[in-house]
C-alpha positions in Angstrom: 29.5 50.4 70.4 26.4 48.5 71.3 23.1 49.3 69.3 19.9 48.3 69.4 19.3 45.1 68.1 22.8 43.8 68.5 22.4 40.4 69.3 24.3 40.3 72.6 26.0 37.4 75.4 26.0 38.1 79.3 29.2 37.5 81.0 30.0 38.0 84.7 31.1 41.2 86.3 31.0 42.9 89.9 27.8 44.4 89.0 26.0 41.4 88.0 27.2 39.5 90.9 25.8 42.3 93.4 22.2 42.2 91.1 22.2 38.4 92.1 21.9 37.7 88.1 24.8 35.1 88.4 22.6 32.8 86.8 22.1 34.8 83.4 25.9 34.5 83.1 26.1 32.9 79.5 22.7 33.5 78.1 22.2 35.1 74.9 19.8 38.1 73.6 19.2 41.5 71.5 19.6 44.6 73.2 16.2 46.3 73.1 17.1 49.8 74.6 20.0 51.3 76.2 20.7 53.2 79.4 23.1 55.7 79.4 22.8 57.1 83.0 25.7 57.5 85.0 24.8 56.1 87.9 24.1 52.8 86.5 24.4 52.6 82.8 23.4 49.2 80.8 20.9 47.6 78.6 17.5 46.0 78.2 17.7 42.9 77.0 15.1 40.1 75.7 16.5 36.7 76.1 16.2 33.9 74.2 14.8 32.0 76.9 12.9 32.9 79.5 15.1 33.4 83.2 12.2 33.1 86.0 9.4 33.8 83.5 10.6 36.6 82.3 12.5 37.6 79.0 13.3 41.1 79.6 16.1 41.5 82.1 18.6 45.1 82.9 22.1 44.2 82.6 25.0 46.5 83.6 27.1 47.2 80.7 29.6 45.7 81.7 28.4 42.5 81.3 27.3 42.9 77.8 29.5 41.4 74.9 28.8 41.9 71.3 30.4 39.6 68.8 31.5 41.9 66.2 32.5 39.8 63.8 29.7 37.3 63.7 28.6 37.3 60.2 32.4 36.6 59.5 32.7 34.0 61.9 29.1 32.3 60.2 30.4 33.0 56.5 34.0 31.3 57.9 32.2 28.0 59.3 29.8 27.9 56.2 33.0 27.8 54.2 34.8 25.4 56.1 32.0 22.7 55.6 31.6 23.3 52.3 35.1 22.7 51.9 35.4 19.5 54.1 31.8 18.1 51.8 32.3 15.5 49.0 30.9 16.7 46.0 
């Protein structure tokens, strides 16, 4: 379920390919405000960097991915190079 705030990655899909945002493909942001309409649901999102001068960009939904285990995945790598440190 995607909330706002969730810090969020664009990945390609039909939709965005027909928006002509192939380029955002990859990018990362937080979801600002969601859409629910069912004619053409998705999000608001503020990129991290700017895309044509502009950090707020609508992207279908189904081009959103939320990592839902990122604070394990950060608390797993922390460990891991604590571990591999002398000492």
């Amino acid at each position: 379920m995607i909330k706002v705030g969730d810090r969020a990655k664009i990945v390609i899909s039909k939709q965005l390919f027909e928006m002509q945002l192939i380029p955002l493909v990859a990018r990362w942001g937080t979801v600002m405000s969601i859409t629910k309409s069912k004619r053409n649901p998705g999000v608001w999102i503020k990129l991290d960097n700017k895309f044509k001068s502009l950090y707020y960009w609508f992207i279908p939904i189904q081009s959103i991915r939320i990592p839902y285990n990122e604070e394990a995945i950060e608390k797993n790598r922390r460990n891991n190079l604590l571990n591999t440190m002398k000492l």
